[in-house]
C-alpha positions as CSV (number, residue, x, y, z in Angstrom):
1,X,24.1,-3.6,-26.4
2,X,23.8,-0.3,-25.2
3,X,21.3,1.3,-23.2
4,X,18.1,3.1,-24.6
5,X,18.6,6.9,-23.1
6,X,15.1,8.2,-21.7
7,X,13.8,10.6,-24.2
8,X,14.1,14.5,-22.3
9,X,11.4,14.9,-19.4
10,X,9.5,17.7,-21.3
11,X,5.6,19.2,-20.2
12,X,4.0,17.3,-23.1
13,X,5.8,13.2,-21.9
14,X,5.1,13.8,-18.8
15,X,1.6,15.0,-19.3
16,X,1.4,12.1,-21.7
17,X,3.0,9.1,-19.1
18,X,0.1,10.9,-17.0
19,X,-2.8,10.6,-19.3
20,X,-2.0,6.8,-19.9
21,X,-1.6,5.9,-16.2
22,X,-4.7,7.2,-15.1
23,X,-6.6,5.2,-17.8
24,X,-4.9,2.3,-16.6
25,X,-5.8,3.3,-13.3
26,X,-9.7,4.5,-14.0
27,X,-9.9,0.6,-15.9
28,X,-9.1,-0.9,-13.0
29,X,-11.3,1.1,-10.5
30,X,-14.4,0.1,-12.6
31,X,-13.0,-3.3,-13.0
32,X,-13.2,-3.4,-9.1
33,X,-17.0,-2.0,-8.6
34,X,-14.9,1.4,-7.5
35,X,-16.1,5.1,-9.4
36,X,-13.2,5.4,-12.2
37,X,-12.7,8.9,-10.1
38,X,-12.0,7.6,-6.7
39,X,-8.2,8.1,-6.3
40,X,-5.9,10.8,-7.0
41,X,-2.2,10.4,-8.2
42,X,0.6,11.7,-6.1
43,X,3.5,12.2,-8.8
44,X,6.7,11.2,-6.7
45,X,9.6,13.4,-7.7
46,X,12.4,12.2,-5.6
47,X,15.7,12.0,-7.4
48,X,14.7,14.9,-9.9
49,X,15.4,18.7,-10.0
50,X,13.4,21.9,-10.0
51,X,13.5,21.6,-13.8
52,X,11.2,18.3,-13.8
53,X,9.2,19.9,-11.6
54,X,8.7,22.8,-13.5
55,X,7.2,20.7,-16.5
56,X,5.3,18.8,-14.7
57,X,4.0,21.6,-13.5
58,X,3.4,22.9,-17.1
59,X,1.5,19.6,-17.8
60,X,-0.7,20.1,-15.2
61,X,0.0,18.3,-12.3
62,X,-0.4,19.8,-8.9
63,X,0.3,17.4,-6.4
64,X,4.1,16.0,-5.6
65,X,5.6,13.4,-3.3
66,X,8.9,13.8,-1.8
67,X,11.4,11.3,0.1
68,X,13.5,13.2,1.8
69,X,12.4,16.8,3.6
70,X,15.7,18.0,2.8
71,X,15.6,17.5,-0.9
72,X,12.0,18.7,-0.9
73,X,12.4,22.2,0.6
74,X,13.8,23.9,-3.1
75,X,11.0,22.0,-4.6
76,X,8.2,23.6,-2.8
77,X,9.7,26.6,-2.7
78,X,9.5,27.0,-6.4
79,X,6.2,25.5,-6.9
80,X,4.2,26.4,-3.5
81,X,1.2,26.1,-4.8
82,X,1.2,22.7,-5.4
83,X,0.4,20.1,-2.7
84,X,3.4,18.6,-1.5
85,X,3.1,15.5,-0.1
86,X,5.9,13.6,1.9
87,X,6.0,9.9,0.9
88,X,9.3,8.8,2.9
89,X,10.5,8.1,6.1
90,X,10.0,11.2,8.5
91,X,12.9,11.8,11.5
92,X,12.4,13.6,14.5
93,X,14.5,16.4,14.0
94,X,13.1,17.2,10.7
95,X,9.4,17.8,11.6
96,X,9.8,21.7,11.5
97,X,10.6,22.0,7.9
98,X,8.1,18.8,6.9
99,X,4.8,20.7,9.1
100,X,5.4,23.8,7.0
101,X,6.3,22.5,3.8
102,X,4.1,19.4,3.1
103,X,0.0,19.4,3.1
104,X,0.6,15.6,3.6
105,X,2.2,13.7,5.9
106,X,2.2,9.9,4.6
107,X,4.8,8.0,7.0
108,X,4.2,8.5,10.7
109,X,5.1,5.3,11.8
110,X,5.2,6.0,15.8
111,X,2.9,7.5,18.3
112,X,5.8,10.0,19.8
113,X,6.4,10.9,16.0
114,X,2.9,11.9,15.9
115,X,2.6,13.4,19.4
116,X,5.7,15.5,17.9
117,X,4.1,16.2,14.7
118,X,1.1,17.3,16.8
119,X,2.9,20.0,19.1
120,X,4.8,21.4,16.2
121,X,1.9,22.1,14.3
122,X,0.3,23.8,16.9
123,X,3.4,25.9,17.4
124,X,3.5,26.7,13.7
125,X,0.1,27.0,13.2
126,X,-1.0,24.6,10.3
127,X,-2.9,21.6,9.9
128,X,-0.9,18.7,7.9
129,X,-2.9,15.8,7.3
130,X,-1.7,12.5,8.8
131,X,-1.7,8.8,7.3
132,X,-0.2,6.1,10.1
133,X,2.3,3.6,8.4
134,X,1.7,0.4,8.8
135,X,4.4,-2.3,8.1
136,X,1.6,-4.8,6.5
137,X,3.9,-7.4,5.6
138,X,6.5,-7.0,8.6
139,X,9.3,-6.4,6.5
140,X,12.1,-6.3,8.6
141,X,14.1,-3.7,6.3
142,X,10.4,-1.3,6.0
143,X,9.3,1.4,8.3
144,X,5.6,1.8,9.7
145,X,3.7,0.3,13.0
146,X,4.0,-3.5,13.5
147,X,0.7,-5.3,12.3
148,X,0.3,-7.2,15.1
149,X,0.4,-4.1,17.5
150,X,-1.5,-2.0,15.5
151,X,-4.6,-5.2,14.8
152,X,-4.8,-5.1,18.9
153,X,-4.9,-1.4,18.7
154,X,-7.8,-0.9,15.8
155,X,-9.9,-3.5,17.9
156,X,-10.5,-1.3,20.8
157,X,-9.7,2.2,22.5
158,X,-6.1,1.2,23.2
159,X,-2.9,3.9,23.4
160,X,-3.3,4.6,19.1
161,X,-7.0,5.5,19.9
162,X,-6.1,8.1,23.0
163,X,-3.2,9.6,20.6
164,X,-5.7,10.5,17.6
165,X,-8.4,11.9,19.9
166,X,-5.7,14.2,21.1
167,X,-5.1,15.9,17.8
168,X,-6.7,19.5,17.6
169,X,-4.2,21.3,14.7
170,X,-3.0,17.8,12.5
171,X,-6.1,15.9,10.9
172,X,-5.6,12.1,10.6
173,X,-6.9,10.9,7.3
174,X,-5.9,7.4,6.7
175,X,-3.8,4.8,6.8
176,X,-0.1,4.2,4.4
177,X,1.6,1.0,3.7
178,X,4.1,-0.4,0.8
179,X,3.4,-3.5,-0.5
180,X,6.8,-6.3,-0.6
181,X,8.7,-5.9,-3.9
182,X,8.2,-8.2,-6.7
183,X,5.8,-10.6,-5.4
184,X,2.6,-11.7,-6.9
185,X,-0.5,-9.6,-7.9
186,X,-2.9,-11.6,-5.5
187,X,0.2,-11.2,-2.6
188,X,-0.1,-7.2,-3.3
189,X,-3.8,-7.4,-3.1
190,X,-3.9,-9.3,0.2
191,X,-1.5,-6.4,1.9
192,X,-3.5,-3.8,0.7
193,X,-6.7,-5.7,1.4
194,X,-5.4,-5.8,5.1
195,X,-4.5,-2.0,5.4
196,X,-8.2,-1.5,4.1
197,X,-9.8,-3.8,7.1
198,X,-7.2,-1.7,9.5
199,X,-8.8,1.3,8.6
200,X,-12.1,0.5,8.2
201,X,-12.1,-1.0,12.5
202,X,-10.3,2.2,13.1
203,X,-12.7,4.0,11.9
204,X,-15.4,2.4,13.7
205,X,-13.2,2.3,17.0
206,X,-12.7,5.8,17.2
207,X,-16.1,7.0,15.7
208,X,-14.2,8.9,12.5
209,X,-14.0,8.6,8.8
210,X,-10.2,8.1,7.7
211,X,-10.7,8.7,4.3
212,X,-7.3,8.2,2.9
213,X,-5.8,4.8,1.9
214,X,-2.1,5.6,0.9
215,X,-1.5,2.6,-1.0
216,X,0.3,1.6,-4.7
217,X,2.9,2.6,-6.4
218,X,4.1,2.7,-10.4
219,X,4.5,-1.7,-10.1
220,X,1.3,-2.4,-8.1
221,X,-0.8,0.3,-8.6
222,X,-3.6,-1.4,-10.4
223,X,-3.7,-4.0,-7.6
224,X,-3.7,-1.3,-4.7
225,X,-6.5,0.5,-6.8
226,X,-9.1,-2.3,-6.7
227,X,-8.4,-2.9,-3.3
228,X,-9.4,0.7,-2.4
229,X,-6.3,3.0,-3.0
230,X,-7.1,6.6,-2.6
231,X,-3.4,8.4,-3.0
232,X,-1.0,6.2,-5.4
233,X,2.5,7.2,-5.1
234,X,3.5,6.6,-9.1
235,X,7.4,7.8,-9.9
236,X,9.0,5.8,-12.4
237,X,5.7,5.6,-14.4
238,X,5.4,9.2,-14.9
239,X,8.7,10.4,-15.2
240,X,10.8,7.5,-15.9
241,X,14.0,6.0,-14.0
242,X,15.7,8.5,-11.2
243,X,19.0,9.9,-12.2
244,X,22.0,8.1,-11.1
C-alpha cells in the first residue's frame, strides 16, 4: 500500500491542527484542577522552511521553537516579531546568534553554559529567558543536568543557587525536561511530576518564582499538561511529519 501524502501546510490546516490541540489541551487542564488557560503552545518548526512559517504565521501563531540556531536564523529573520524560542540542544560557540535571536532559551543544561549565556547577554544587551534542563529520567542518549546532582542542588544554596543569583541581564524562568519515548501515560506523568517538585524547592531555595515548566510535547502533551506544563513544544501535531 502506498503512503497517504500530507495534505499542503496551508494558513487555514495549520490554524485548524491548532484549534483542535489546544482543546485537547484546555480538556485536560480542567481535567487536572488547572485554569483551561494556564499554558501556552510553542509551535516547533524544525525541519520546515520560511514558507511554513509564513502560514503559520497567517494563522495566527506567534510563538516558534527551533532545534538548531543555525537553521533558525532565516526563520526569525523573516518573522521577527514572533517569539522565537530555542527548544534544542545549545553549543558553546553558538550562544551569540541564539542571545540575539531567541526570547527563549529552553536547554541550558550546564552551569558554564549559563555563566556563558550570562556574559554574552550582557555584552549584547538583551535579556533571554532561561529554563535549566534537567535529564529527569537519566537517559544516557538525552541532554540536561543529572537528577541526582541537580535534587542535592534544589535542597539547599549549593553551586546552581550561587549561579542564578549571579544573573543581572538573563532572567531564569523555569525548568525543561523531555519525557522517555514511548512509555506509559502514568511513566510520563511521574517525569514531569518530578521536574514540577524540582522547581517548586528551587523556588523556595533561592527565594524566586520560576514560573515556567517546559514540559510536553505532540505524544505526551496531555500528560505534561495535568502535571503542570506551562510551554508545550507540539511539532508533528500542528504541522504534521518533518520533511525527509
Amino acid at each position: 500500500m502506498l503512503p497517504v501524502a500530507e495534505p499542503p501546510l496551508t494558513a487555514d490546516l495549520i490554524r485548524t491542527r491548532h484549534e483542535a490541540i489546544s482543546a485537547r489541551l484546555r480538556e485536560a487542564a480542567v481535567a487536572a484542577g488547572r485554569e483551561p488557560d494556564g499554558f501556552r503552545i510553542v509551535a516547533v518548526t524544525k525541519g520546515f522552511g520560511l514558507t511554513v512559517v509564513a502560514a503559520a504565521s497567517a494563522a495566527g501563531l506567534s510563538r516558534f521553537g527551533e532545534n538548531r540556531v543555525q537553521e533558525a536564523l532565516p526563520k526569525v529573520a523573516a518573522a521577527p516579531e514572533a517569539e522565537w524560542h530555542l527548544v534544542g540542544r545549545l553549543q558553546a560557540n553558538k550562544v551569540r546568534p541564539a542571545v540575539r535571536g531567541f526570547a527563549v532559551i529552553h536547554s541550558v543544561d550546564s552551569l558554564d553554559l549559563l555563566a556563558r549565556i550570562e556574559r554574552i547577554a550582557t555584552e549584547e544587551q538583551v535579556a533571554p529567558r532561561i529554563c535549566l534542563q534537567v535529564n529527569v529520567a537519566a537517559e544516557p542518549a538525552k541532554a540536561g543536568f543529572d537528577p541526582a546532582w541537580f535534587a542535592d542542588q534544589v535542597s539547599r544554596r549549593g553551586e546552581l543557587a550561587e549561579a542564578i543569583g549571579q544573573l543581572r541581564s538573563s532572567r531564569m524562568v523555569g525548568l525543561m525536561t523531555i519525557a522517555p519515548f514511548g512509555v506509559a501515560t502514568a511513566e510520563s506523568r511521574a517525569v514531569f511530576a518530578a521536574l514540577r517538585g524540582f522547581r517548586d524547592e528551587l523556588e523556595s531555595t533561592i527565594g524566586e518564582r520560576l514560573p515556567e515548566l517546559s514540559m510536553g510535547m505532540t505524544a505526551d502533551a496531555e500528560a505534561a499538561v495535568a502535571e503542570g506544563a506551562t510551554l508545550v513544544r507540539i511539532g508533528t501535531g500542528i504541522f504534521g511529519p518533518r520533511p525527509v
